[in-house]
Backbone bond lengths (Angstrom), bond angles and torsions (degrees), N, CA, C in turn:
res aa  C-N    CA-C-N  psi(-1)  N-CA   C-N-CA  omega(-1)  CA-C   N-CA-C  phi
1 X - - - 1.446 - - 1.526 108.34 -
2 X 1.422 110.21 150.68 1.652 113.84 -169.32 1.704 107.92 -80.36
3 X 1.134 113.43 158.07 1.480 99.98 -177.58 1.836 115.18 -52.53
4 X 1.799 101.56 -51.47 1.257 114.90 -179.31 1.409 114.73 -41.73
5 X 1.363 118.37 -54.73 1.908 114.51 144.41 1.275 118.88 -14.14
6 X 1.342 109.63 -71.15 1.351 106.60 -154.48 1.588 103.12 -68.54
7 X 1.129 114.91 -26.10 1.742 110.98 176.08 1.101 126.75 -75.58
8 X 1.463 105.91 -24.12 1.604 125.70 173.20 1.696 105.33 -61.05
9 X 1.310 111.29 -50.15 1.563 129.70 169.19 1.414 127.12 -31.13
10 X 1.336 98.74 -53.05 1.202 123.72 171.24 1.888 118.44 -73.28
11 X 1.320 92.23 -71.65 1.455 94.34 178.72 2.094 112.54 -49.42
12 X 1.133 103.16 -66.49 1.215 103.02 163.81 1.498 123.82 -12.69
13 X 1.284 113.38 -70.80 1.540 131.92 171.24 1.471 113.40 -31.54
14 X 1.809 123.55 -60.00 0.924 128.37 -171.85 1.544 106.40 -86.14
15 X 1.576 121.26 6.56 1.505 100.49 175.00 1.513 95.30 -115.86
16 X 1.173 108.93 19.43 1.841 118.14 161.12 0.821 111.01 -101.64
17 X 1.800 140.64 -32.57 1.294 130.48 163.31 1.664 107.32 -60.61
18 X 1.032 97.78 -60.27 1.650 103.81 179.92 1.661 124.91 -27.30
19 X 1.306 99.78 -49.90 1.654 99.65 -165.38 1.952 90.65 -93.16
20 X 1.404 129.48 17.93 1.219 128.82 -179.00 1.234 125.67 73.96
21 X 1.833 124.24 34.08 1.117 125.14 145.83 1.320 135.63 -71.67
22 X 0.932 146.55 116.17 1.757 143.71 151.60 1.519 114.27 -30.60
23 X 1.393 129.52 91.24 1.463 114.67 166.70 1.604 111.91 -81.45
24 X 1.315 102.27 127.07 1.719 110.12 169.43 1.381 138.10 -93.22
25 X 1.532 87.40 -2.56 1.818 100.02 -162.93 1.357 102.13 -178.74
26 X 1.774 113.28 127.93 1.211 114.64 157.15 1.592 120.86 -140.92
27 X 1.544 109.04 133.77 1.279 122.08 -156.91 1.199 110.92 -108.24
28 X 1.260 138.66 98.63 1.399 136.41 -177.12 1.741 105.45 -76.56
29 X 1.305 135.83 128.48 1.381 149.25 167.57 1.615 106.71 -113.97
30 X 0.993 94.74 155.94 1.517 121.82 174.67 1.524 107.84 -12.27
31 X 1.391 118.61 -83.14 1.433 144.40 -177.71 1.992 106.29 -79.23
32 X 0.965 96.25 -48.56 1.690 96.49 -167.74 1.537 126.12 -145.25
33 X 1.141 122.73 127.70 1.613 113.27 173.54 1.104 139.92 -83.04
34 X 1.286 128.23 117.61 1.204 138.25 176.29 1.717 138.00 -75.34
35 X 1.004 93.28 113.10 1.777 102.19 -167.68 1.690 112.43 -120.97
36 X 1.430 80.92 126.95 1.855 114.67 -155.10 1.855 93.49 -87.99
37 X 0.998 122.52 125.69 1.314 127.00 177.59 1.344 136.56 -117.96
38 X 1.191 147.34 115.33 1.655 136.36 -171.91 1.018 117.87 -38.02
39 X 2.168 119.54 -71.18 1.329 113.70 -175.18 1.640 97.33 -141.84
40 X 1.417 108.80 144.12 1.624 128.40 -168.88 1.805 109.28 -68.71
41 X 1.241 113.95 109.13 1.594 125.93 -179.15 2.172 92.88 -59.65
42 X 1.156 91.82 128.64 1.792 96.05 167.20 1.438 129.20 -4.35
43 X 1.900 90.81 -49.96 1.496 90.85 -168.45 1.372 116.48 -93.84
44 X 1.416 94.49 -8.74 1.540 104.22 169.36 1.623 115.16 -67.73
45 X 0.895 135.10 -46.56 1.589 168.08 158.75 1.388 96.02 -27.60
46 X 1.291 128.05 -37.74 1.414 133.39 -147.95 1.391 83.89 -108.35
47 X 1.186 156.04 -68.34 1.394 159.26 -179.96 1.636 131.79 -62.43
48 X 1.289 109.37 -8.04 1.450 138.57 -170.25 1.824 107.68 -72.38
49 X 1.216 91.17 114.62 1.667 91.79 146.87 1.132 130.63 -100.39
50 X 1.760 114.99 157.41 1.410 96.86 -170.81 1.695 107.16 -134.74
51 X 1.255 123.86 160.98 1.294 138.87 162.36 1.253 140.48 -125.45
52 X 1.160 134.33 -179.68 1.385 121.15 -167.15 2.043 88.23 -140.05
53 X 1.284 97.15 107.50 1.771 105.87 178.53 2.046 84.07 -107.18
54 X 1.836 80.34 147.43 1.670 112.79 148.46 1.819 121.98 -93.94
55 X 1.691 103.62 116.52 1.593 93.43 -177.56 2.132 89.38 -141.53
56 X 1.438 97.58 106.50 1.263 129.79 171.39 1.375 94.17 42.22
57 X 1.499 94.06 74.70 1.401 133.32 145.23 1.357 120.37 57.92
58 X 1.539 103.48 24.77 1.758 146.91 169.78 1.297 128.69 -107.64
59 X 1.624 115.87 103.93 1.446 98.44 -157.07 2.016 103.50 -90.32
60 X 1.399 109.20 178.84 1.380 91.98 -172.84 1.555 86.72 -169.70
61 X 1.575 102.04 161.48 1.700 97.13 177.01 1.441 102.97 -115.17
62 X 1.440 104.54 139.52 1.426 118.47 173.03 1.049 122.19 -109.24
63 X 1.621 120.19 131.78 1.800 120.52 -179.89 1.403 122.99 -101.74
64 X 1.022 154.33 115.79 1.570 145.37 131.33 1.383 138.41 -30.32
65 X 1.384 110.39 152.37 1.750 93.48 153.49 1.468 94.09 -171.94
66 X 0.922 129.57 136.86 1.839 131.11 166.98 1.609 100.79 -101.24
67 X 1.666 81.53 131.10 1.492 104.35 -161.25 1.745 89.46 -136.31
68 X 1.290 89.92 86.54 2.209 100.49 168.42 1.705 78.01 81.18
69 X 1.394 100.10 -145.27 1.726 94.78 169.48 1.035 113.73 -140.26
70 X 1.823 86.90 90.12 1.700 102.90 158.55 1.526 73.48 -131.79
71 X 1.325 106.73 171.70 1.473 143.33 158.86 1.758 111.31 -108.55
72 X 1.446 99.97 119.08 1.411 108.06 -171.91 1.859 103.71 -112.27
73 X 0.984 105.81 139.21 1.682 112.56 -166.88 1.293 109.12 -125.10
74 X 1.200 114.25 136.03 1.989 98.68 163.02 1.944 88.00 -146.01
75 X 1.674 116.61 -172.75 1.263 125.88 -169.92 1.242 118.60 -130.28
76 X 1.368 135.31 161.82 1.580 110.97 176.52 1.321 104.69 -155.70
77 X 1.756 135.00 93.79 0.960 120.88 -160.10 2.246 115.99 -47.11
78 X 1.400 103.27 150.55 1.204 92.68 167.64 0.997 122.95 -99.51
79 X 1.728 118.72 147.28 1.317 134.58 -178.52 1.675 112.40 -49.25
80 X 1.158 115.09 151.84 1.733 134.24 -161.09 2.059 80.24 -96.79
């Protein structure tokens, strides 16, 4: 990972605590880190893509958002 990454990593982190996210997990990859989150701050919400993943045979919706370059993730079971 490039240094500028790695600061992005960091900084990132604290402007997810900041605006009142929970970070739960952060995954550094090759190119970019990924940080797993409890619940999506507004503005996150506003920029988010979303999907619908299968995980043991439970479906659930999953959001994105690239924020500098990390990729920030959180989950949301889906409604029955």
């Amino acid at each position: 990972m490039k240094a500028e990454n790695i600061v992005d990593k960091q900084n990132v982190q604290l402007m997810l605590r900041q605006q009142g996210c929970q970070v739960l997990r952060v995954t550094s990859r090759k190119t970019r880190a990924v940080i797993e989150i409890q619940q999506p701050s507004p503005q996150l919400q506003k920029i988010a893509a979303a999907f619908t993943e299968n995980v043991n045979g439970q479906q659930r919706q999953a959001f994105y958002a690239q924020v500098r370059s990390c990729v920030v993730h959180w989950h949301q079971e889906a409604q029955a």
